[in-house]
ChimeraX commands (.cxc) that place a marker at each C-alpha (Angstrom):
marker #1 position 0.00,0.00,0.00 radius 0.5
marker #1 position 1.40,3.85,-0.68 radius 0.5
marker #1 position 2.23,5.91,1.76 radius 0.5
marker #1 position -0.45,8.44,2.43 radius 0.5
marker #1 position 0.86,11.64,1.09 radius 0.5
marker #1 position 1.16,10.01,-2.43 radius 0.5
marker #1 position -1.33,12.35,-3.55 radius 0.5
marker #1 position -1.80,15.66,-5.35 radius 0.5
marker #1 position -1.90,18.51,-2.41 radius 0.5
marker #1 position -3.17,21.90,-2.60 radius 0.5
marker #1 position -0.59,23.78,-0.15 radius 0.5
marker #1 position -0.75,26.42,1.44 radius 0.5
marker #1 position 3.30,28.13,2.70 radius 0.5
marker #1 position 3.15,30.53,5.66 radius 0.5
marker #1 position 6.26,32.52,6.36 radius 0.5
marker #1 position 6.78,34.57,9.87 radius 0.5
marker #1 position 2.51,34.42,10.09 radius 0.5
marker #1 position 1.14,36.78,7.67 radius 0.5
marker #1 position 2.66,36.14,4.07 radius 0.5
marker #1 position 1.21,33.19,2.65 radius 0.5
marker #1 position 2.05,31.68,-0.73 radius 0.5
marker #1 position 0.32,28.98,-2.54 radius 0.5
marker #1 position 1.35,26.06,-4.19 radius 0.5
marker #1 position 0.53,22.63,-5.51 radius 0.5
marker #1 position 2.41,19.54,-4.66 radius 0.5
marker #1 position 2.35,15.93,-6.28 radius 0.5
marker #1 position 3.87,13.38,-4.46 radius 0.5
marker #1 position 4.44,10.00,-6.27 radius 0.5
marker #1 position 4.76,6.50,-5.03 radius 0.5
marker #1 position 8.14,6.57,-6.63 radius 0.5
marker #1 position 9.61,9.15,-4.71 radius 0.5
marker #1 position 9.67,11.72,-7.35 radius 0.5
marker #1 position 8.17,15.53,-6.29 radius 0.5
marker #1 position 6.60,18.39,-8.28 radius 0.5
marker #1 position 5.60,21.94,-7.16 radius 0.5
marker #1 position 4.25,24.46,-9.05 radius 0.5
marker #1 position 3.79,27.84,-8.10 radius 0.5
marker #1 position 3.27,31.43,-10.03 radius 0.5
marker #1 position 7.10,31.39,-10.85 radius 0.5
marker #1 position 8.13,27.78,-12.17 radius 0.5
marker #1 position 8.09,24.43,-11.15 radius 0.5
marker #1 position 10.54,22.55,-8.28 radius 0.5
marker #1 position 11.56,19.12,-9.09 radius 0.5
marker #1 position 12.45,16.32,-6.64 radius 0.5
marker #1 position 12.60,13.36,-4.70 radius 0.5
marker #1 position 10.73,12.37,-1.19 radius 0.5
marker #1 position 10.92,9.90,1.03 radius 0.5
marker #1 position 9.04,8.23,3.93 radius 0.5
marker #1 position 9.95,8.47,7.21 radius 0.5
marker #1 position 7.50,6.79,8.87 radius 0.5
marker #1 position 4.01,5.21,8.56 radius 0.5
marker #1 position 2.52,9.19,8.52 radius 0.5
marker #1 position 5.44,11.38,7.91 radius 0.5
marker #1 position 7.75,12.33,5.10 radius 0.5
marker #1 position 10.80,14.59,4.02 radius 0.5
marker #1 position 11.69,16.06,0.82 radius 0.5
marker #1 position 14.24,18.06,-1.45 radius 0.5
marker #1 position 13.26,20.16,-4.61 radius 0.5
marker #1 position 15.25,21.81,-6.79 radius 0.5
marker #1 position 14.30,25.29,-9.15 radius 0.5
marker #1 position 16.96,26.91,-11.88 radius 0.5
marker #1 position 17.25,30.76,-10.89 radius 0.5
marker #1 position 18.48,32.87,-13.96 radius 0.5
marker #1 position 19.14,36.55,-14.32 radius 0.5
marker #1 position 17.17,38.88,-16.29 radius 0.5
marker #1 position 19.58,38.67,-19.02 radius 0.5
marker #1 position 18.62,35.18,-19.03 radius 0.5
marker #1 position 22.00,34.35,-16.72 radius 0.5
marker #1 position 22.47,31.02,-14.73 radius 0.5
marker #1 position 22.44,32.37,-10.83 radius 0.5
marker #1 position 22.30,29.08,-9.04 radius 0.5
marker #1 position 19.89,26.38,-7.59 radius 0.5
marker #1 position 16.78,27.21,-5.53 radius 0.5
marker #1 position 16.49,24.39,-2.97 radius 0.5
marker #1 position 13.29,23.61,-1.02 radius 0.5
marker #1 position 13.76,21.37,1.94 radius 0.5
marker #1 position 10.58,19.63,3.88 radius 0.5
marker #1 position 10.60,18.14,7.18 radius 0.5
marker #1 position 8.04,16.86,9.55 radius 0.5
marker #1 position 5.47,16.78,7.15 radius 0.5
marker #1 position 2.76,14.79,8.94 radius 0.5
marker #1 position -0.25,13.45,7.12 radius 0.5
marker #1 position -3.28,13.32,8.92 radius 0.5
marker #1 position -5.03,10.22,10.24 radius 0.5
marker #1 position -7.82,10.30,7.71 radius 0.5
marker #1 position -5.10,10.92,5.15 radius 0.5
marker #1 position -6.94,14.21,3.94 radius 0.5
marker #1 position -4.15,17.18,5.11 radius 0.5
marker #1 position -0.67,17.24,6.46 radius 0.5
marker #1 position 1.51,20.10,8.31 radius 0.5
marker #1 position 5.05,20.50,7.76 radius 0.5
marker #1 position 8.28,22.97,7.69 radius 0.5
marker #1 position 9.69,23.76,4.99 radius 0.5
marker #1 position 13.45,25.99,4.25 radius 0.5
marker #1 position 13.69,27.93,0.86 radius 0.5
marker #1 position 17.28,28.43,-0.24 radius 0.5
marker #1 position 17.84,30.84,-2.71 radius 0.5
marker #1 position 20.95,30.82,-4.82 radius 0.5
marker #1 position 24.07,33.31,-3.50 radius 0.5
marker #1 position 23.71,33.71,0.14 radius 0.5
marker #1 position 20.59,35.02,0.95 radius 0.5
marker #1 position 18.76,34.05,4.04 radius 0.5
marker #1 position 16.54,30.82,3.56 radius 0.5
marker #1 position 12.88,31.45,3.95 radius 0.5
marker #1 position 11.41,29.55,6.59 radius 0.5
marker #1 position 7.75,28.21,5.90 radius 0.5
marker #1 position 4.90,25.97,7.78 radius 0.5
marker #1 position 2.91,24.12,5.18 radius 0.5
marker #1 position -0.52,22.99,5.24 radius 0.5
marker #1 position -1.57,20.98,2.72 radius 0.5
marker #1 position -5.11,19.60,1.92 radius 0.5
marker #1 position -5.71,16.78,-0.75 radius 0.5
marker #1 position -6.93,17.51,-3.70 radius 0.5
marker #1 position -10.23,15.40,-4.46 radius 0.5
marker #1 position -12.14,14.57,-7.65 radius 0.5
marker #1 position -15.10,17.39,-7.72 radius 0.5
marker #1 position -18.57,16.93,-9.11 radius 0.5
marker #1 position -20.06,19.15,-12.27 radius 0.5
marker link #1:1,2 radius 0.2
marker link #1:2,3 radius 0.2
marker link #1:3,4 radius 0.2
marker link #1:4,5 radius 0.2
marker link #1:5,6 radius 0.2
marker link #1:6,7 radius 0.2
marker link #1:7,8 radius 0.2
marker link #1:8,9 radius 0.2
marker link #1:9,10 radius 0.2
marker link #1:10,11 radius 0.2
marker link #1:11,12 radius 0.2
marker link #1:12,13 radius 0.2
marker link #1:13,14 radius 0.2
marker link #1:14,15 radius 0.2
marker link #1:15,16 radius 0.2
marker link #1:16,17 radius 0.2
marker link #1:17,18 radius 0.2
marker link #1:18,19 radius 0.2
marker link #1:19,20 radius 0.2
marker link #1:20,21 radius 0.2
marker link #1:21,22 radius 0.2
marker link #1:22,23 radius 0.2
marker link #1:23,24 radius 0.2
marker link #1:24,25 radius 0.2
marker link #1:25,26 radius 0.2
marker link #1:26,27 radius 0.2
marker link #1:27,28 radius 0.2
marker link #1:28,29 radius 0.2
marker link #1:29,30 radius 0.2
marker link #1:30,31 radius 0.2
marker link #1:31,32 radius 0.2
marker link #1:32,33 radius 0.2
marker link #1:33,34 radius 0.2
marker link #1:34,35 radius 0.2
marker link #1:35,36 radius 0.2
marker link #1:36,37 radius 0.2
marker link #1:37,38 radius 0.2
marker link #1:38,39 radius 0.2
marker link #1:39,40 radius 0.2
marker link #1:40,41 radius 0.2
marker link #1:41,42 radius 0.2
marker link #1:42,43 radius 0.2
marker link #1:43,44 radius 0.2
marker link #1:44,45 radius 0.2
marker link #1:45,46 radius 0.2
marker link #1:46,47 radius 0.2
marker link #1:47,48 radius 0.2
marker link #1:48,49 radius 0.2
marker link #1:49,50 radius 0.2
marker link #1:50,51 radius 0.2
marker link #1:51,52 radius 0.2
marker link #1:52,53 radius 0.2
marker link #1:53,54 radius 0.2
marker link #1:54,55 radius 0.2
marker link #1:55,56 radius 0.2
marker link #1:56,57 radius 0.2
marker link #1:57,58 radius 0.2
marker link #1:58,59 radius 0.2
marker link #1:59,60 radius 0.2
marker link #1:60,61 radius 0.2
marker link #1:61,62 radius 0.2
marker link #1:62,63 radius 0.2
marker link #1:63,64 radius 0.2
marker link #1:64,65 radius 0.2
marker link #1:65,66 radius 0.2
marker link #1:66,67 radius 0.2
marker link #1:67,68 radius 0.2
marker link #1:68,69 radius 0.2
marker link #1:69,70 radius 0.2
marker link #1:70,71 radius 0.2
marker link #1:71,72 radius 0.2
marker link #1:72,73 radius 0.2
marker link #1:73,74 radius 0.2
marker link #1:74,75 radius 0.2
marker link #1:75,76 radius 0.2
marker link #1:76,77 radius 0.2
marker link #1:77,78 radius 0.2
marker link #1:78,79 radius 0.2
marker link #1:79,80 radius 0.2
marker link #1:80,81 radius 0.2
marker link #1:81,82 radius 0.2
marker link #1:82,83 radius 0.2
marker link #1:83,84 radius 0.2
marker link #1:84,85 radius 0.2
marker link #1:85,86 radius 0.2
marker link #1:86,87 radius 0.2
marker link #1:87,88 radius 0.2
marker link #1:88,89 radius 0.2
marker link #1:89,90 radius 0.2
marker link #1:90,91 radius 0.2
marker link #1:91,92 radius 0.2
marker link #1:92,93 radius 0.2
marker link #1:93,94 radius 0.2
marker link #1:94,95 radius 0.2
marker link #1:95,96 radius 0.2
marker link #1:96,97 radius 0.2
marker link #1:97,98 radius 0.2
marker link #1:98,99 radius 0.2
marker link #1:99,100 radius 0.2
marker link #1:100,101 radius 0.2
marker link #1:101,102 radius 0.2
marker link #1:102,103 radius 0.2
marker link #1:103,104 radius 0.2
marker link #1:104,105 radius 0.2
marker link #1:105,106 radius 0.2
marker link #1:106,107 radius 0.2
marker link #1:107,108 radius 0.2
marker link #1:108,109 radius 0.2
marker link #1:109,110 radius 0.2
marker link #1:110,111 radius 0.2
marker link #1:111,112 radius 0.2
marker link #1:112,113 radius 0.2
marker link #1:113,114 radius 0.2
marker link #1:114,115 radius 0.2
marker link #1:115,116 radius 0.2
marker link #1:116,117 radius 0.2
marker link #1:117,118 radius 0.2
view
């Protein structure tokens, strides 16, 4: 059986309590990650770490305005912990951006994303 946060997640990324950003994740049962957000897509891989809980590392190309490489944007989850009913999880999550800037620190709260009715 998969691991419960195989799923597609709407999430939502609060930094310091009041900026929020949203994204959607896709976790697959073979440890590959997606998230797409208003500026690209992060690439990765996850893995279990228990029955209910999970880590991950994601990966984004940052270029320049002159269309220059700058470096990797990482993403690093921890903690995330799906729910008993398997419907939402909670997590923390570190943006790195490329060059030495401070990492962004995030919670995330995901909910599943279901099949809706017309």
């Amino acid at each position: 059986m998969a691991h419960p946060i195989v799923g597609a997640w709407m999430v939502e990324n609060i930094y310091g309590g009041d900026k929020r950003r949203c994204t959607v994740h896709s976790y697959r049962a073979d440890g590959t990650f997606t998230s797409s957000f208003t500026d690209g897509v992060f690439l990765g891989i996850w893995q279990p770490t228990d029955d209910y809980t999970a880590e991950l590392t994601a990966k984004h190309p940052m270029h320049a305005e002159d269309g220059g490489f700058l470096g990797w944007y990482t993403i690093v989850g921890s903690h995330i912990q799906v729910s008993d009913d398997g419907q939402t999880f909670t997590g923390d999550g570190i943006g790195t951006p490329p060059g030495g800037e401070a990492p962004l620190v995030a919670t995330l709260v995901g909910t599943r994303v279901r099949i809706e009715s017309q």
